[in-house]
C-alpha distance (Angstrom), angle and dihedral (degrees) to the residues before:
residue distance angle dihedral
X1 . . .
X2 3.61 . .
X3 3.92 111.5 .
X4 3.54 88.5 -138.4
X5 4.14 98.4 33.3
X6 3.86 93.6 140.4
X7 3.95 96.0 54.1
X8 3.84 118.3 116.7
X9 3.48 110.0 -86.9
X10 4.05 110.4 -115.7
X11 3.84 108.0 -110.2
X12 3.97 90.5 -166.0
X13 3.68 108.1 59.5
X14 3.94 111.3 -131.3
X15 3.83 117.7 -116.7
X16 3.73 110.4 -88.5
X17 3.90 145.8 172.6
X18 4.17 88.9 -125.1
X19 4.00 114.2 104.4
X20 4.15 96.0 13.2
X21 3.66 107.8 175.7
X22 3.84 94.2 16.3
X23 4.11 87.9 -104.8
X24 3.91 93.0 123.8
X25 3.97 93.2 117.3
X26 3.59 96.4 56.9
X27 3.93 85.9 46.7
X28 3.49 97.5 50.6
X29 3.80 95.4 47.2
X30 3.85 90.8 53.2
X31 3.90 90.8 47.6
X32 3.91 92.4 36.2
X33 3.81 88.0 72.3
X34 3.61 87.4 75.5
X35 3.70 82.2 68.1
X36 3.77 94.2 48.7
X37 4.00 86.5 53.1
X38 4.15 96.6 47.0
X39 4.13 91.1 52.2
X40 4.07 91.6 38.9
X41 3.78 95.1 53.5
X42 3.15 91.3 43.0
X43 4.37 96.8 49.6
X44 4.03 88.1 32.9
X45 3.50 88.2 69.5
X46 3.56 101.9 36.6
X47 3.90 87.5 49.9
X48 3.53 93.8 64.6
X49 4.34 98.7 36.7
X50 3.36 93.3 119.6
X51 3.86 96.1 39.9
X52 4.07 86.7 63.8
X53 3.32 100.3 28.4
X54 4.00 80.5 60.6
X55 3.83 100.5 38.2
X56 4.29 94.2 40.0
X57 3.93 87.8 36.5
X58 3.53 93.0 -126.4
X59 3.94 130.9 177.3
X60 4.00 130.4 -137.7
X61 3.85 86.5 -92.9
X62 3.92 95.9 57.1
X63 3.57 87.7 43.5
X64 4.05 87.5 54.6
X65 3.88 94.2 43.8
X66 4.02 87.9 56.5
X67 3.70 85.1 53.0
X68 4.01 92.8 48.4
X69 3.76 90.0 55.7
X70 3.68 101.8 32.0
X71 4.10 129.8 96.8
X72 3.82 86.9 -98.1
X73 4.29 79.0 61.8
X74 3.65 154.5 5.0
X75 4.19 90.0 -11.5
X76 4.08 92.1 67.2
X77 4.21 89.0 35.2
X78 3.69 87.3 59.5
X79 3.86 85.1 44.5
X80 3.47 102.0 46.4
X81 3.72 91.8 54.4
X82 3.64 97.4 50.3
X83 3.70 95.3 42.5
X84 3.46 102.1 41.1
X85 4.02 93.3 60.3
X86 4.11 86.3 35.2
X87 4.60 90.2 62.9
X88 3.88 88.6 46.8
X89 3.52 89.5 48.0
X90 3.52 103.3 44.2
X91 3.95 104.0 6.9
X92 4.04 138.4 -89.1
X93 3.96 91.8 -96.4
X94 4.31 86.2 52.3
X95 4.54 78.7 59.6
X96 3.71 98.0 42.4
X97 4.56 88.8 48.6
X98 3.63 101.2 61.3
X99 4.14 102.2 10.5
X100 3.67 100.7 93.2
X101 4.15 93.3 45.2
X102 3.74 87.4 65.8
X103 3.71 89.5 45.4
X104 3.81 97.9 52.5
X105 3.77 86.6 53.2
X106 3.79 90.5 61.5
X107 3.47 93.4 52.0
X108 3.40 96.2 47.4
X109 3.53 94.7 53.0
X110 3.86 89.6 56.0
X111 3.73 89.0 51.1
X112 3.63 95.5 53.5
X113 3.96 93.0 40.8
X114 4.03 122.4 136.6
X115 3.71 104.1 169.2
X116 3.40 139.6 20.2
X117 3.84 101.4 -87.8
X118 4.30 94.8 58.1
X119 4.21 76.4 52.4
X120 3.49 95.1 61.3
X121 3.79 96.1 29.1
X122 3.71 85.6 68.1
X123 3.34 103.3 42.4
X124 3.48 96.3 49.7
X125 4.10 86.9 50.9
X126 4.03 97.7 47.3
X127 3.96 89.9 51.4
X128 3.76 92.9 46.1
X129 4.02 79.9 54.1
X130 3.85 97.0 44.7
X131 4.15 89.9 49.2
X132 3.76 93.5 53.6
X133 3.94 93.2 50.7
X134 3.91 90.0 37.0
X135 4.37 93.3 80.2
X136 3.80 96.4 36.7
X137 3.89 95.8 52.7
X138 3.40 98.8 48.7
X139 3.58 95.0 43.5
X140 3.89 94.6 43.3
X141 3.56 84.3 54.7
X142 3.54 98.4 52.6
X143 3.96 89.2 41.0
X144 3.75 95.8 55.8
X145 4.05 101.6 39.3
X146 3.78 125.1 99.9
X147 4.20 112.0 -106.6
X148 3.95 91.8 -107.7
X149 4.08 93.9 43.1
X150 4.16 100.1 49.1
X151 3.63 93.9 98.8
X152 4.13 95.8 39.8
X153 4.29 84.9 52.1
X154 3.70 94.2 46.2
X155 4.01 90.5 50.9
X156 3.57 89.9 46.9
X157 3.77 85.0 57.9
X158 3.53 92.0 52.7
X159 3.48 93.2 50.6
X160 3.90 93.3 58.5
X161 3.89 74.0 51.0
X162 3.83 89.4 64.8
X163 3.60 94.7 29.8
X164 3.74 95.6 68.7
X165 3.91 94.9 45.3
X166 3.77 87.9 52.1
X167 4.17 98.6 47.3
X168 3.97 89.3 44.8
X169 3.55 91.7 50.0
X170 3.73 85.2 53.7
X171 3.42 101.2 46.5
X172 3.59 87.4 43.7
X173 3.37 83.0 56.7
X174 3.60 106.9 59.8
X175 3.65 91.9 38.0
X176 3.57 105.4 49.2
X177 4.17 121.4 84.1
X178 3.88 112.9 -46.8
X179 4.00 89.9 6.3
X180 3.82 119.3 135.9
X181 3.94 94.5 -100.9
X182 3.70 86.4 36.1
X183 4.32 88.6 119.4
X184 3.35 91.2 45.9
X185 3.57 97.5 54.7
X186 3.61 82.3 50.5
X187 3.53 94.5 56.3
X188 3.67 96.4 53.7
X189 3.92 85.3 39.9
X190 3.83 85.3 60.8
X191 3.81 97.7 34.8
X192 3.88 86.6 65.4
X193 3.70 107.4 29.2
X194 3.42 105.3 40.4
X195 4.02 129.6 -107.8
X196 3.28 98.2 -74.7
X197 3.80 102.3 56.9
X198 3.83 106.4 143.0
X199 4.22 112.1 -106.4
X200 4.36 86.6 -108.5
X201 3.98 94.4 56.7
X202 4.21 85.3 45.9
X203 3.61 88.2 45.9
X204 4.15 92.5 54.2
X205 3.58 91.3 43.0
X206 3.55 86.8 69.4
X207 4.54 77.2 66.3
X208 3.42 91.7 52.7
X209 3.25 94.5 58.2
X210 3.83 95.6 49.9
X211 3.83 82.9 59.6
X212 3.73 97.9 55.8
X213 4.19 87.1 59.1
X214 3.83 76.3 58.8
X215 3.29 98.8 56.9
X216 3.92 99.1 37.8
X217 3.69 85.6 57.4
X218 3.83 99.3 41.8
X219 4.01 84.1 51.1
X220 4.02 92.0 57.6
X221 3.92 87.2 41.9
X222 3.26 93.5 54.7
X223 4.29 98.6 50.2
X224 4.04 81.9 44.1
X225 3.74 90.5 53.3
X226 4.01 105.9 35.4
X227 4.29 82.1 63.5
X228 3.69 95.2 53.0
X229 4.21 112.8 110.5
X230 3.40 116.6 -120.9
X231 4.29 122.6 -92.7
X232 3.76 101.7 -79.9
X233 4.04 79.4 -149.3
X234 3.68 94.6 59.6
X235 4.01 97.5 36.9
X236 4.23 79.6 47.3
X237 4.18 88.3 55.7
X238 4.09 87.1 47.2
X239 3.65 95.0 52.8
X240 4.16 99.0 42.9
X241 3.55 94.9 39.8
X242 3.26 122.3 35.1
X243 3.85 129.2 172.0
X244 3.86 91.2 56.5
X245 3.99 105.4 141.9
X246 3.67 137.5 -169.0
X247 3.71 85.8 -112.2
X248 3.64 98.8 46.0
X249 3.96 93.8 49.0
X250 3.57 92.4 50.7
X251 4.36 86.6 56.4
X252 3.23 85.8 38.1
X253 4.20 91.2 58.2
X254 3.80 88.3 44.5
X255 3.89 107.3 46.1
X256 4.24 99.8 40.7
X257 3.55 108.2 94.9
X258 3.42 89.9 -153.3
X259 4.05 99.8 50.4
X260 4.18 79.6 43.4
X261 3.46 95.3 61.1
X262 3.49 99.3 44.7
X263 3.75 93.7 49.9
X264 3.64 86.6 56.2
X265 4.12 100.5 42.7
X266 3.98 88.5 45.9
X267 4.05 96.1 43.6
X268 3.92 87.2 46.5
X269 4.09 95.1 59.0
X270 3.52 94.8 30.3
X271 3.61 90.6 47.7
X272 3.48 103.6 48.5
X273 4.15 97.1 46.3
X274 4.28 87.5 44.0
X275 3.95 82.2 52.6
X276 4.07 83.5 65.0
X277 3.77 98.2 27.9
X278 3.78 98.4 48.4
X279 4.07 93.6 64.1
X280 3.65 84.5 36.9
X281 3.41 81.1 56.6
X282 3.23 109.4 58.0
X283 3.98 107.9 6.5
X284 4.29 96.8 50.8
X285 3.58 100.3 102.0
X286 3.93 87.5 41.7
X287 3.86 90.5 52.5
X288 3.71 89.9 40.5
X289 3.90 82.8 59.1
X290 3.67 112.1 41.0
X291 4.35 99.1 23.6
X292 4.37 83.5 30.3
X293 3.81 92.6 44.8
X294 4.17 80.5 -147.9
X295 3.99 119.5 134.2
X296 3.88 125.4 -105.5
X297 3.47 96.6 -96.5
X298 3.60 94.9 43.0
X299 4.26 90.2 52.6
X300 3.77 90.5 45.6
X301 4.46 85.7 50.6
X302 4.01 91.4 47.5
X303 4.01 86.7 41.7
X304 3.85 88.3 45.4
X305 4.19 94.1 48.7
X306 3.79 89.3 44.2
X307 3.97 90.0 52.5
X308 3.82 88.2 52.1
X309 4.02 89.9 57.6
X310 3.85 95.7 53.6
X311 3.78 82.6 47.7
X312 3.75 93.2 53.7
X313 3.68 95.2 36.8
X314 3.41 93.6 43.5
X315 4.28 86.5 58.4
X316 3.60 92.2 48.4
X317 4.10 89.9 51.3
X318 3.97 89.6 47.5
X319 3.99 87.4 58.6
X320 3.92 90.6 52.8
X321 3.80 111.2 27.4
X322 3.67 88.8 84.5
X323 3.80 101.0 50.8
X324 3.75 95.8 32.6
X325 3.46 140.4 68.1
X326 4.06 117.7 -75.3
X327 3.79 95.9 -151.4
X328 4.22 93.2 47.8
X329 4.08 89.4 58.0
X330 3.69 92.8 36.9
X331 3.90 85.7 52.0
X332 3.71 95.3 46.0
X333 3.50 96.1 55.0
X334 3.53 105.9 52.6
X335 3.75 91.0 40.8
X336 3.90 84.9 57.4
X337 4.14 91.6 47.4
X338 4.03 91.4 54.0
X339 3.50 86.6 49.2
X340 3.85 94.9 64.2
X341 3.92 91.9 45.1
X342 3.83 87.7 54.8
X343 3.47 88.2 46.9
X344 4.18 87.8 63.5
X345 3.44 86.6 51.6
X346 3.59 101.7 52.3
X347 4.28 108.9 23.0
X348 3.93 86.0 16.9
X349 3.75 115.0 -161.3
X350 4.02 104.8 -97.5
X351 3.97 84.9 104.4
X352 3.96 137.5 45.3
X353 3.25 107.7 -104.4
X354 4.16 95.0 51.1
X355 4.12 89.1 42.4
X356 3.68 88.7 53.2
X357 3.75 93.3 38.3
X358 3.91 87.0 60.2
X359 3.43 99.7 39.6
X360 4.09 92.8 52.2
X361 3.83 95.0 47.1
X362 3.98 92.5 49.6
X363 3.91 94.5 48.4
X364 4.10 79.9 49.0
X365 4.04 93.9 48.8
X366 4.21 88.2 43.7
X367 3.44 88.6 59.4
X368 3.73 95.2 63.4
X369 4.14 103.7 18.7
X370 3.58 130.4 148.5
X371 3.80 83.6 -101.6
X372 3.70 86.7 73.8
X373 3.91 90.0 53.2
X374 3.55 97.9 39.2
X375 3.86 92.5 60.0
X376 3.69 93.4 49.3
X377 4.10 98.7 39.1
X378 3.76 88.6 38.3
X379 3.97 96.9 58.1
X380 4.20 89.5 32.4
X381 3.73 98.6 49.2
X382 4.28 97.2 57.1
X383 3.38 129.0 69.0
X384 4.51 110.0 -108.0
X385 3.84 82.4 -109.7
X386 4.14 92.3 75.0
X387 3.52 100.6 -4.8
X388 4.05 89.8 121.1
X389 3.28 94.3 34.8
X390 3.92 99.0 51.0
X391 3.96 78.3 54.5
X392 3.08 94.0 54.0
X393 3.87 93.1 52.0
X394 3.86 89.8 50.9
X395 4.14 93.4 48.2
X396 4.07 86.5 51.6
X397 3.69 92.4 52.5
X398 3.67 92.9 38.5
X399 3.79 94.0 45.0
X400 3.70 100.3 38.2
X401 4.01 89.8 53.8
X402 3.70 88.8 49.9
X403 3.36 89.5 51.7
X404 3.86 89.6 61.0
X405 3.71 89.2 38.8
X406 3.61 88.4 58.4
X407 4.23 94.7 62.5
X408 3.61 93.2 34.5
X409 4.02 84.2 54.8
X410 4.02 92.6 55.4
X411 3.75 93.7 55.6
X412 4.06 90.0 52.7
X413 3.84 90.6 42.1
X414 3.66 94.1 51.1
X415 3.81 123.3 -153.2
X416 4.06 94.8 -73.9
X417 3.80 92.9 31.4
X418 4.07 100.8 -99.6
X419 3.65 94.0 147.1
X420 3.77 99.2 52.8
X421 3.54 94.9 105.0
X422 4.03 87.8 55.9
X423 3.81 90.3 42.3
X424 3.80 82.1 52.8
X425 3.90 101.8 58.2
X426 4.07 80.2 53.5
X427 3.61 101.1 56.0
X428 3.85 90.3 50.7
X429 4.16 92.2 48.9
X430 3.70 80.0 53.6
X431 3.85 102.2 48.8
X432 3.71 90.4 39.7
X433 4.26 81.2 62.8
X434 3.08 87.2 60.0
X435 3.44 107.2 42.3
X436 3.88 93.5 55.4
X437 3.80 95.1 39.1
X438 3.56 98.6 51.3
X439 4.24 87.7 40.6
X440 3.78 89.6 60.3
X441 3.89 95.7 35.8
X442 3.81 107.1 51.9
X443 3.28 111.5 135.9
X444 4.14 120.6 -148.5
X445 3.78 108.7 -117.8
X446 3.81 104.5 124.8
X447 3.99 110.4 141.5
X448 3.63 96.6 0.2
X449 3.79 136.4 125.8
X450 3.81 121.9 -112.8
X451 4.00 82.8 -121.4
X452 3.48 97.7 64.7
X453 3.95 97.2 42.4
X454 3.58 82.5 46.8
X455 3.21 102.2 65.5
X456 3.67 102.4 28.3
X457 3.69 85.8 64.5
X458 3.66 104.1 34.5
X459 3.42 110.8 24.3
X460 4.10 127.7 -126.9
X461 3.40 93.5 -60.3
X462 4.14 96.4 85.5
């Protein structure tokens, strides 16, 4: 949605404040643990679904109301809105000091859970915690990367973003029922519930225990983070132009045509591929199980193996998104993600080879998804004045409709997954949104600085 899209893209990269010192790397693997948090609260918990849903006694409906208010949901919309606003306001460094304390709470809330309540409780606190640090990673990234490395640093965040899926899945593999650690989780099960714990509260300990990797890790992001300096391009937009309040970005964001436009052409292809992704997200292994007809541990392995391919692809992507076009990948992937959807509706996934099918072809699309684009557009196309906060508009919206999208999917699903076909036919419709808005909508940014898009699209005013 670039004003100017078709302009000829500069081949000598203007001098900018993004990527002083050449440190970005470091930087962006300190911040990218945000990432690794997001995708691992969101797999921790739907790891172990069917370990609470059996030790609470919950139904399909509780299961989608812990999705509604989870990070995968309306817990990081709410987040991302507050904390988008909150790092233009007071910086990205002010996000990355205190972030991660409200995020360990939520964990250990689920960790310590009994009933059903706690469960929610501390879902709906560790998304509220992964929306606020959402914005002000992505954007710090963006901020502190050399003009020919953006691209590379934002898919090594989203690699952290399918590195933490893939470790919790393994963790929550050799912890969970008839996993190699399975008696020791049962010893420390024992050790503090007593010795006669029933088999189902044993069995979701083995969840608990996912969650405390969560929290060791979110603890060492968080004393990485905390010592970080502040974006030189943000404390640069403080200094020159002062007098720019939380109230007055927020009008700002909603009466530019420009900054209106793009909210709406990045919502609409990030919104319609998280629509998919989100129960993907956090209802796979569950699918795998009840549509798949595959055991736990055998969901959590295909989940686990399909995290590993975004991971891979995703490496291979951050070695050519800079040098190659944007619209080509962008392309690519989504024709790749309808192709697994069809493949439901053709093979369908009651047997090995259509499961595996599936699972192969999403890892493949994850590698090079709109996500991918929507971090690096979202934090190019806005002035540093509400750049996090814009994206932090656009992850509420995006979050808080897949937070709807998430109940409306367990009525079409069904409790034993009869309506996965139908649900099927809409995740393609949804993708193919994408596909063709994003197609006609790319924007040319490649291997220029934030400056220069800046005021190309905006003006000298910002």
């Amino acid at each position: 949605m670039n004003k100017n899209s078709n302009s000829q893209n500069h081949s000598t990269p203007l001098p900018t404040r993004e990527g002083q010192g050449g440190g970005s790397l470091k930087s962006t693997i300190a911040v990218s643990l945000t990432n690794y948090l997001d995708a691992g609260a969101i797999v921790a918990g739907a790891s172990g679904l069917t370990l609470w849903k059996e030790y609470l006694g919950l139904t399909e409906m509780h299961l989608g109301w812990l999705n509604f208010i989870s990070a995968n949901c309306l817990g990081a919309a709410i987040g991302a809105i507050i904390g988008g606003f909150l790092a233009d306001k007071y910086g990205r460094k002010f996000i990355f000091t205190y972030n991660l304390l409200v995020y360990m709470t939520g964990v250990l809330l689920i960790m310590l859970s009994v009933n059903y309540p706690m469960l929610l409780c501390g879902f709906l606190i560790t998304g509220i915690s992964v929306g606020v640090g959402v914005p002000a990673s992505w954007t710090y990234i963006s901020e502190s990367s050399e003009v020919n490395n953006r691209g590379r640093n934002i898919c090594i965040s989203q690699m952290s973003w399918g590195l933490g899926p893939m470790c919790i899945l393994l963790f929550g593999m050799l912890f969970a029922p008839g996993g190699y650690l399975f008696e020791w989780v049962e010893s420390v099960a024992h050790l503090f519930g007593g010795a006669d714990m029933s088999t189902k509260a044993v069995n979701a300990f083995s969840s608990r225990i996912v969650f405390l990797t969560l929290f060791i890790v979110a603890f060492i992001a968080w004393n990485l983070q905390r010592q970080l300096h502040e974006s030189a391009e943000f404390t640069a937009q403080k200094t020159q132009k002062e007098g720019s309040g939380l109230i007055e970005n927020i009008q700002v964001l909603f009466t530019n045509k420009i900054a209106v436009r793009t909210v709406i052409f990045l919502a609409s292809i990030y919104l319609t591929w998280n629509l998919v992704a989100s129960v993907m997200g956090f209802f796979q292994p569950h699918i795998y199980e009840t549509a798949g007809g595959v055991s736990n541990e055998q969901a959590n392995w295909m989940n686990c193996i399909q995290w590993a391919i975004i991971v891979g692809v995703t490496f291979i992507v951050s070695k050519l998104i800079d040098k190659t076009s944007h619209k080509a990948i962008y392309t690519f992937g989504l024709i790749v993600a309808i192709s697994a959807w069809l493949v439901i509706v053709t093979v369908g996934v009651n047997g090995a080879i259509g499961l595996w099918l599936f699972a192969i072809l999403w890892g493949i699309q994850g590698g090079s998804s709109p996500q991918i684009f929507y971090a690096l557009w979202g934090s190019e196309l806005f002035p540093a004045k509400f750049r996090a906060g814009a994206q932090g508009l656009m992850f509420f919206i995006v979050r808080g409709l897949s937070a709807v999208w998430g109940l409306v999917f367990t009525y079409i699903y069904g409790e034993n997954g009869e309506g996965f076909t139908i649900a099927a036919y809409c995740m393609i419709a949804l993708l193919a949104i994408s596909l063709l808005v994003g197609f006609i909508g790319c924007p040319n940014t490649r291997c220029r600085s934030l400056d220069s898009i800046t005021k190309e699209r905006y003006g000298d005013n910002y």
